[in-house]
Structure formats: C-alpha cells, structure tokens
C-alpha positions in Angstrom: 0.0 0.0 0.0 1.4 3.7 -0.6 1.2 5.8 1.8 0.9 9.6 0.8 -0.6 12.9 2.3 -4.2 13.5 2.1 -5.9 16.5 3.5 -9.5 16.6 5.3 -11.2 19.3 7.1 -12.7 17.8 10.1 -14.9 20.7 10.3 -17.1 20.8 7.0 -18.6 24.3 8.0 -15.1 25.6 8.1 -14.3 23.8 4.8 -17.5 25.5 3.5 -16.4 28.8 4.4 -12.9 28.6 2.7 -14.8 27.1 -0.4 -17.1 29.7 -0.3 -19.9 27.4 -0.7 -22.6 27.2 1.1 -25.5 25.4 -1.2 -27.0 22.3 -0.8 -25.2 19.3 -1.0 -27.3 18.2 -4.4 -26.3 21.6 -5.7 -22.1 21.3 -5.2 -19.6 20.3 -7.6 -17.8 18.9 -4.6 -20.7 17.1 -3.2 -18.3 13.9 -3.4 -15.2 15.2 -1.1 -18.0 16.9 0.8 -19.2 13.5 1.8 -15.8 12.0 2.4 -15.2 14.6 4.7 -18.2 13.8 6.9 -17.3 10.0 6.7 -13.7 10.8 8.2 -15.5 12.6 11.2 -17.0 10.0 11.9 -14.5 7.6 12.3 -12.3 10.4 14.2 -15.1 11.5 16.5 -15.3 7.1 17.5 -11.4 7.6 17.7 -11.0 5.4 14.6 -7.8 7.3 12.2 -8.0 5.9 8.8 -5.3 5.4 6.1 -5.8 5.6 2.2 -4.8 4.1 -0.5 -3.6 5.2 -4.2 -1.7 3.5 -6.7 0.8 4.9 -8.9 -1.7 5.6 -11.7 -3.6 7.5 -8.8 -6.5 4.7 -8.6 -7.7 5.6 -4.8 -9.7 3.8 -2.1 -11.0 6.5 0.8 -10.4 4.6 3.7 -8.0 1.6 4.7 -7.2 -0.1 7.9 -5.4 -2.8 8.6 -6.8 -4.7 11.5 -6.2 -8.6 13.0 -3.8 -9.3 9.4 -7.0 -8.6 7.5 -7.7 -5.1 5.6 -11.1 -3.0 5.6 -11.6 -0.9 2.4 -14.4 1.7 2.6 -15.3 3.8 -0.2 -17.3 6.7 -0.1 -19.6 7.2 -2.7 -21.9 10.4 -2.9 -23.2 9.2 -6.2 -23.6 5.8 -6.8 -24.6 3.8 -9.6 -27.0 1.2 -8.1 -24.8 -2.0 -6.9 -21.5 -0.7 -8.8 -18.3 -0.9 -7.5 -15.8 1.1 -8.6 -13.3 0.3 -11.0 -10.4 1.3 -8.4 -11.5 -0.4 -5.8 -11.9 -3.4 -7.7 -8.2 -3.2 -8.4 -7.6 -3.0 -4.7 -9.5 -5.7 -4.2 -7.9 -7.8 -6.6 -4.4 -6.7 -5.3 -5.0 -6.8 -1.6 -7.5 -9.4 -1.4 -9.5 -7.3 1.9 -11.4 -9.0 4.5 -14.0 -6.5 4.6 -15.4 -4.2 2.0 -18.1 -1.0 2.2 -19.2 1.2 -0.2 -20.6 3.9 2.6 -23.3 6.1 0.2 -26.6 7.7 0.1 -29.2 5.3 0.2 -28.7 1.7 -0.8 -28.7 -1.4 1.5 -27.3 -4.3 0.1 -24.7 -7.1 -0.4 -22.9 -7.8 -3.9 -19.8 -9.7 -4.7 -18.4 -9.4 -1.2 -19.3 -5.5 -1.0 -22.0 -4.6 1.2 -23.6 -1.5 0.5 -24.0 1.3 3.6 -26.1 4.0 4.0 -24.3 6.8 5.6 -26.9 6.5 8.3 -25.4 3.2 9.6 -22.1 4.2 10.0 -22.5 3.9 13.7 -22.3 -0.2 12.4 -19.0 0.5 10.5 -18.0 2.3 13.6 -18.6 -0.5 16.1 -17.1 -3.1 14.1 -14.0 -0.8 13.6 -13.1 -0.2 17.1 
C-alpha cells in the first residue's frame, strides 16, 4: 500500500467557508469530497484514524485499515450507480484481497460480490465493528 498525504477538514462548516460554498449538498460540484469529509469525522469522533490508499496511476480507495492481518476498504460514494463498484476499488480488491469491504453512500442497502452496500446512516455499524 502507498502511503501519501491527504488533507481533510474535520470541520465541514469551516471547509465550506474557505470554499465559499454554502448550497446544498445536491447543488455542489464537490458534493463527493463533501461526503468524504463527513465520513472521516465519523471515524475520528469514535477515535477510529483511517489510512488511504492510491496507486501509482492514482486509482484511490478513501479509507483503509489494517486490523487482525485482515484489511477494511471503505469507499465513499456520494453518487452511486445502483450496486456498482468502482473500477479502483476493484483493483484493490484484486491486489490486496481485503477481509472487509463497504461502499458507505446515500441510500442503498445491500450485499454484492463481497461489498455490502451502507447508507451513511449506519455508519455507527462500520464504527462499532472498527473499534
């Protein structure tokens, strides 16, 4: 795995305010990092500090730990096609062959090809199984 800098605000109404953006999440070009940001203070606010992951050719899972000599890959995915998994993430699959694999988005409940599908809303679950 490569380990490189990436940076978060914790605080998404400070990152709002350096944006200059205040519209509604359905209404921002950066709706996606937006999302990402809020599943990262999650995990922090649980005391959970995730890693990432990016190739070379800059292919990038959002969160990555490394627990028990198993991995946990979670995506974040603000829009989601329904049931697809992303081509990068497949890659990481296929690499790193995870124990555990989310795709944290909007709405959709569901299990596919090892990839259970999470509603933000149940990220407490993530959380629990995390810690």
């Amino acid at each position: 795995m490569v380990k490189s800098p990436k940076v978060f605000f914790v605080d998404t109404g400070l990152r709002n305010q350096v944006a200059s953006n205040f519209l509604l999440p359905e209404h921002r070009g950066d709706k996606g990092a937006l999302f990402e940001n809020f599943l990262l203070s999650e995990f922090l606010k649980t005391g959970i500090v995730p890693n990432f992951w990016r190739s070379k050719s800059n292919a990038e899972v959002d969160f990555v730990w490394e627990m028990e000599n198993r991995t946990i890959a979670v995506e974040a995915k603000s829009k989601l096609k329904r049931g697809a998994i992303p081509v990068s993430l497949k890659n990481f699959m296929e690499k790193y062959n995870p124990g555990k694999i989310f795709i944290v988005n909007e709405s959709l409940l569901e299990r596919r090809e090892n990839v259970v599908f999470l509603p933000y809303y149940l990220i407490s679950i993530l959380n629990r199984m995390l810690k």
